[in-house]
C-alpha positions as CSV (number, residue, x, y, z in Angstrom):
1,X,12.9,-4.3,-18.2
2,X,10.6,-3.8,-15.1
3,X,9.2,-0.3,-14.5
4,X,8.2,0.5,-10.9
5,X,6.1,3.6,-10.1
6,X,6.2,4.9,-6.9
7,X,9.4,4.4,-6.8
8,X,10.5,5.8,-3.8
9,X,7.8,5.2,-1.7
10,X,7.4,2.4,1.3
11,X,6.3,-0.4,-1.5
12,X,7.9,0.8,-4.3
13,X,11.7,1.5,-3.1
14,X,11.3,-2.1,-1.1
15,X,10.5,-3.4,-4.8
16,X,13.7,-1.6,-6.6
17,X,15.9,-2.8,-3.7
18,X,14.7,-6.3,-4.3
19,X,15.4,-6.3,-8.0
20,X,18.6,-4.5,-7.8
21,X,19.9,-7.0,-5.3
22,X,18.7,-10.1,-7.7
23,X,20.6,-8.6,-10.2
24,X,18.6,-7.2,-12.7
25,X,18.7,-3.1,-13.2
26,X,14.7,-1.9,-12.6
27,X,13.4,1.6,-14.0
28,X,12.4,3.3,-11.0
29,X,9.8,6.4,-11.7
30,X,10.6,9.3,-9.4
31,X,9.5,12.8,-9.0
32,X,12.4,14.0,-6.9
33,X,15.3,12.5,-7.8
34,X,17.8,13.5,-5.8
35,X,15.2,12.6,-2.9
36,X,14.7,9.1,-4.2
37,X,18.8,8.4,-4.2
38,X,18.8,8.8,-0.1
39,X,16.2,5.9,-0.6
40,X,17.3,3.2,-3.7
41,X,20.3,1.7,-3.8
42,X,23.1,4.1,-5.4
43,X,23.6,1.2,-8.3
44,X,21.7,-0.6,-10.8
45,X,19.4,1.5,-10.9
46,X,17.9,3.6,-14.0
47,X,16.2,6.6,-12.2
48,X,13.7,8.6,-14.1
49,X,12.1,11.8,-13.0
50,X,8.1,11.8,-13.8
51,X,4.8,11.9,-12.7
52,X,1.7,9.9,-13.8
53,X,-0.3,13.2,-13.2
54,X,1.8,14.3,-15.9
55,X,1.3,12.5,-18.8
56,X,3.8,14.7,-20.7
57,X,6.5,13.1,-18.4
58,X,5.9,9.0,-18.7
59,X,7.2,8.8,-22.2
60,X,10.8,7.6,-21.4
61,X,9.5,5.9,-18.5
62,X,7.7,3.6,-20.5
63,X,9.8,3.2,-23.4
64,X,11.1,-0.5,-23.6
65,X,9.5,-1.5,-20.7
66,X,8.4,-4.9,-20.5
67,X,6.4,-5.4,-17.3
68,X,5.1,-2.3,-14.8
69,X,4.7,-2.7,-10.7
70,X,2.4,0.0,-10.3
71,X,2.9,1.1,-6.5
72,X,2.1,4.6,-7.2
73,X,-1.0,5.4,-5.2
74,X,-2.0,8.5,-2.3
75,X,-2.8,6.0,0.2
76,X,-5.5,6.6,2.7
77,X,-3.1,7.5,5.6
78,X,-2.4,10.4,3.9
79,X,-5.1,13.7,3.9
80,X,-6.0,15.2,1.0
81,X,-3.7,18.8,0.6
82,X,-2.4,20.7,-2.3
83,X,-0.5,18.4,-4.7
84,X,-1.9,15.5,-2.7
85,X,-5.2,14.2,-4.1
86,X,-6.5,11.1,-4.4
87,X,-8.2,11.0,-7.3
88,X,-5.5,13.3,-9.5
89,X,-3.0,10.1,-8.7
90,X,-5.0,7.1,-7.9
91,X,-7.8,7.7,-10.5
92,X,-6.1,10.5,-13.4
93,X,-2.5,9.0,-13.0
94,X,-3.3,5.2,-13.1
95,X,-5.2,6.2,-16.8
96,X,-2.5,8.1,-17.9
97,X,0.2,5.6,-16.8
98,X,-2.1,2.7,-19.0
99,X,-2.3,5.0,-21.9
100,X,1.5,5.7,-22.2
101,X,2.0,2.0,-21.7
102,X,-0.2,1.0,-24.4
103,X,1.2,3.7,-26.9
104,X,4.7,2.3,-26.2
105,X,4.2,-1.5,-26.2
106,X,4.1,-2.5,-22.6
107,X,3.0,-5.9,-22.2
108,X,1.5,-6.2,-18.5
109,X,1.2,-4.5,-15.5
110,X,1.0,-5.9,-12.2
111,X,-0.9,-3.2,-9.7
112,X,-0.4,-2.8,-5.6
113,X,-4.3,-2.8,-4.8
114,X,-5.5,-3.4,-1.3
115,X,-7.6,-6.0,0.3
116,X,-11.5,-6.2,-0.1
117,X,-11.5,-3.1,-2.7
118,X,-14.9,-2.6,-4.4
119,X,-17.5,-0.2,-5.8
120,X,-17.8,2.7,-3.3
121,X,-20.0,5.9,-3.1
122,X,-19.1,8.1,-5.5
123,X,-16.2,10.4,-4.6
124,X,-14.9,8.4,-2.0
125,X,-11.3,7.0,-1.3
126,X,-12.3,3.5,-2.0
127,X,-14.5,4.4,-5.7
128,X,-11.0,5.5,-6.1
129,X,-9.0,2.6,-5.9
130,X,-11.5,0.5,-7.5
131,X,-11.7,2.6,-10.4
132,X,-7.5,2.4,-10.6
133,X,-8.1,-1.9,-10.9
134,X,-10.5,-1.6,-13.6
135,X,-8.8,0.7,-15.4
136,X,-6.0,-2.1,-15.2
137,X,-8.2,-5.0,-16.5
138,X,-9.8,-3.1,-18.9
139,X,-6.7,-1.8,-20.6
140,X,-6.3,-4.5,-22.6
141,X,-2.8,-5.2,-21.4
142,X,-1.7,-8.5,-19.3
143,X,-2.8,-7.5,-15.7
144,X,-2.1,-9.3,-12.2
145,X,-3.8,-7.5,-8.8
146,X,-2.2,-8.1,-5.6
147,X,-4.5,-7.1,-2.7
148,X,-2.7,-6.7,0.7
149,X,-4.6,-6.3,4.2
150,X,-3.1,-3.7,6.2
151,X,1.4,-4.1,6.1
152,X,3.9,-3.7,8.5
153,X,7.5,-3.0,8.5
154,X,9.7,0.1,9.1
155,X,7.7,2.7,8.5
156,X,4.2,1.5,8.0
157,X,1.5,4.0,8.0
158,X,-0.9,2.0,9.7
159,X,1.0,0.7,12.8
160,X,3.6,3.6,12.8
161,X,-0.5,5.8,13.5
162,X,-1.5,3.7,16.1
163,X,1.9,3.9,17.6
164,X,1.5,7.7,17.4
165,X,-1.8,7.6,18.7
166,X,-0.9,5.4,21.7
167,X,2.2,7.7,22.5
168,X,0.2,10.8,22.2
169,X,-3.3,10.2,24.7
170,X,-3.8,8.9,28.5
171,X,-6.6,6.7,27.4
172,X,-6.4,4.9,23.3
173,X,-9.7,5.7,21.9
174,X,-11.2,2.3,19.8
175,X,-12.8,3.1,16.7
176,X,-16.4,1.2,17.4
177,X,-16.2,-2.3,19.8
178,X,-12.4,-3.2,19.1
179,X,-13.8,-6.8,17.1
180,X,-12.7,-5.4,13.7
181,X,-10.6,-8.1,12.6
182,X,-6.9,-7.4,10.1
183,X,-5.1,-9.6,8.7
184,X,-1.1,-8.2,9.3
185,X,1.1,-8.6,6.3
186,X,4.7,-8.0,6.1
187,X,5.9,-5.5,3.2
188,X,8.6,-7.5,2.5
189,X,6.1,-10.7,1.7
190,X,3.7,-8.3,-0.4
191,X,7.5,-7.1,-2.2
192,X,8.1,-11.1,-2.6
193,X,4.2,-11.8,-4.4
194,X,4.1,-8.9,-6.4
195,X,7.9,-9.8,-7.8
196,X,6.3,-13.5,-8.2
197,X,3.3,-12.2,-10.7
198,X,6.1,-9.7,-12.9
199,X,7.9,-12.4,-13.2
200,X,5.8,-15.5,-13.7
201,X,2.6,-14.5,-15.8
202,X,1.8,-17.5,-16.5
203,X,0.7,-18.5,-13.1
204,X,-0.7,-14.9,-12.4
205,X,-1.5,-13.0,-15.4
206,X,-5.6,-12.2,-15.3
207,X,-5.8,-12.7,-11.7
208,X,-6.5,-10.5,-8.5
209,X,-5.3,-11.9,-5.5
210,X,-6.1,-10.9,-2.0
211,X,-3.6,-11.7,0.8
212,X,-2.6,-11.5,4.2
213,X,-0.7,-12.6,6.9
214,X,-0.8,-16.2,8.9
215,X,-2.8,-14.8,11.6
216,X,-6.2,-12.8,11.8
217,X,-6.1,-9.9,14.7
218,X,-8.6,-8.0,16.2
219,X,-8.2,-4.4,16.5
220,X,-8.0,-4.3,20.3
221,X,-5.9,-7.3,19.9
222,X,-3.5,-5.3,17.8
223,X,-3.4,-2.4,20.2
224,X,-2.8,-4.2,22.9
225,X,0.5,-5.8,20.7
226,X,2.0,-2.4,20.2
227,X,1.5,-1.1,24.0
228,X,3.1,-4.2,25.3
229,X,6.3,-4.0,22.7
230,X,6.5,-0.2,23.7
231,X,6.0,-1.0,26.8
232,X,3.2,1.1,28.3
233,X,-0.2,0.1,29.4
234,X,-3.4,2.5,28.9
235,X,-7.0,2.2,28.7
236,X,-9.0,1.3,25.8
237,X,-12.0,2.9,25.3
238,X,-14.3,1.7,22.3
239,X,-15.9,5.0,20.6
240,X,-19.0,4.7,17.9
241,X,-18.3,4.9,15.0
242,X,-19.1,8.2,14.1
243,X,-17.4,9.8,16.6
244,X,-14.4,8.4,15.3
245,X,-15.3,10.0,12.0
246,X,-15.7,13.6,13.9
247,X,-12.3,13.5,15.1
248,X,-10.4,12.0,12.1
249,X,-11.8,15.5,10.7
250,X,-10.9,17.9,13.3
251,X,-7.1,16.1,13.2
252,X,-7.1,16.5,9.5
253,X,-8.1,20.1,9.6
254,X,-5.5,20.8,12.3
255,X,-2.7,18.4,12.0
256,X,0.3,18.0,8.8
257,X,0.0,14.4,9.4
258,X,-3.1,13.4,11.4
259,X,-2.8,9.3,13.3
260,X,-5.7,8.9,11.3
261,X,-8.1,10.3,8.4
262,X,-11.3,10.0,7.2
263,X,-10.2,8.2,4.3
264,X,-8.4,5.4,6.3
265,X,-11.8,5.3,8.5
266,X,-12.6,2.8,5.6
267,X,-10.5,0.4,6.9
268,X,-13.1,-0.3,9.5
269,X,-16.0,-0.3,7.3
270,X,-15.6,-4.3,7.2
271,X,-12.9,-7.3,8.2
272,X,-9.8,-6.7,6.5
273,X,-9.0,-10.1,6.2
274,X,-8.7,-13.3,3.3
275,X,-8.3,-17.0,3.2
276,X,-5.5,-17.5,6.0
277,X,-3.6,-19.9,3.9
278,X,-3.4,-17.9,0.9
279,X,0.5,-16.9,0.2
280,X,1.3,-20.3,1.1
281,X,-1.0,-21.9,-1.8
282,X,-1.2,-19.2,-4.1
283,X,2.8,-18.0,-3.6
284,X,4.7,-20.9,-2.1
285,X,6.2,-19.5,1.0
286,X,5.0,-18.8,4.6
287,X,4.5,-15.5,5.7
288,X,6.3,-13.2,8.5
289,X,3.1,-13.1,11.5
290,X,2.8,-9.9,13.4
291,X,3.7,-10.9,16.6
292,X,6.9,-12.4,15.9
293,X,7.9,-9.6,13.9
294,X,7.1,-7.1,16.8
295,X,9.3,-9.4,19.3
296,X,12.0,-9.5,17.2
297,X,12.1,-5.7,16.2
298,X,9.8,-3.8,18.0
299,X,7.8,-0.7,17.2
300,X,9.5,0.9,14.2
């Protein structure tokens, strides 16, 4: 029995579909269920209503559970709001996930990390995040990282704010010189590793493994991608960086759903990028590249 948490979300639901379709019937943790049914497929399916901020709730989640895909994380696209903080689910709910999996026999997790994650200032998005992977390793369960540069597919926070952005101004403002260099992977490539360490722990258990796609971008690079696939052309104007920080904060403080945040400002705090080779030798297939996936389906 695999458990995935986050269930619904734009890893998570990409995971359940996956395992449905292969045949076996995942636990998917939800907190709305009837929302989560417009999203996973309507059979094979066990749906369970919870909450990692609400330890009270995990109980059945857990219960006969081999393996856990831990996908359930506020990601930095998202600003901080009332029932949306990052350390109450990144930080609280990653401990109390580990603790009901250890009370109830749970032999590994497998966590949905990102790239180049590492100590950070105290209080910060990042400290976050790291503090979710150590909690993993030092839980005393099996444990497999998977840390994905920045994904795309239908939906993707990252591209779908740059596309946003783009649609929104005259001129694209550049957050510092445009040379910040990503590493584009695919969601349904990060779906295929993360199913590839749940299901073969031999190869992966006590390992954290950073990936990306086949071909390293620039920033500017990937702006000038998404304008040509939507087919407009605008001027790029590199901003320092903490003027970029200045207005991530007066979008937060004035937009539902700001293009950007000071959160996913860390992003360009340092090359989101791995070995380029990586999924091939560590995972045994070849990964989707950006630009062919934008030819073929455009700006989702």
């Amino acid at each position: 029995m695999i458990l995935v948490t986050g269930a619904a979300g734009f890893s998570g639901s990409r995971i359940v579909a996956r395992l449905a379709s292969d045949g076996e019937r995942p636990r998917a943790l939800v907190r709305d269920a009837d929302a989560a049914r417009r999203r996973l497929p309507a059979d094979g399916v066990d749906l369970v209503t919870g909450d990692t901020t609400r330890p009270e709730t995990l109980g059945p989640a857990v219960a006969g559970v081999d393996t856990i895909i831990h996908t359930a994380f506020v990601t930095a696209d998202r600003k901080q709001v009332p029932g949306v903080n990052y350390h109450a689910t990144n930080v609280d709910g990653t401990r109390n996930l580990v603790a009901a999996a250890q009370a109830a026999g749970v032999k590994r997790i497998v966590l949905l990390s990102g790239l180049g994650t590492k100590p950070a200032p105290t209080g910060s998005y990042m400290e976050g995040r790291y503090i979710a992977e150590q909690t993993v390793r030092e839980s005393g369960l099996a444990w497999s990282i998977l840390g994905p540069s920045v994904q795309f597919g239908p939906g993707a926070a990252f591209f779908k704010g740059l596309a946003d952005l783009i649609r929104q101004v005259p001129v694209v403002p550049m957050i510092g010189s445009g040379k910040l260099r990503f590493q584009p992977i695919h969601v349904e490539d990060v779906v295929t590793c993360l199913l590839k360490m749940a299901r073969e722990p031999e190869r992966y258990d006590g390992q954290r493994l950073d990936v990306g796609g086949p071909t390293i971008y620039t920033y500017a690079q990937i702006l000038d991608m998404l304008m040509r696939t939507m087919g407009t052309r605008k001027l790029k104007v590199p901003g320092p960086i903490p003027f970029a920080y200045l207005g991530a904060a007066v979008m937060e403080a004035i937009l539902p759903r700001p293009p950007i945040t000071v959160a996913a400002l860390g992003l360009f705090s340092f090359d989101n990028v791995t070995d380029l080779n990586v999924v091939e030798r560590r995972f045994s297939f070849t990964p989707t590249d950006l630009r062919t996936y934008l030819e073929r389906h455009g700006v989702d």
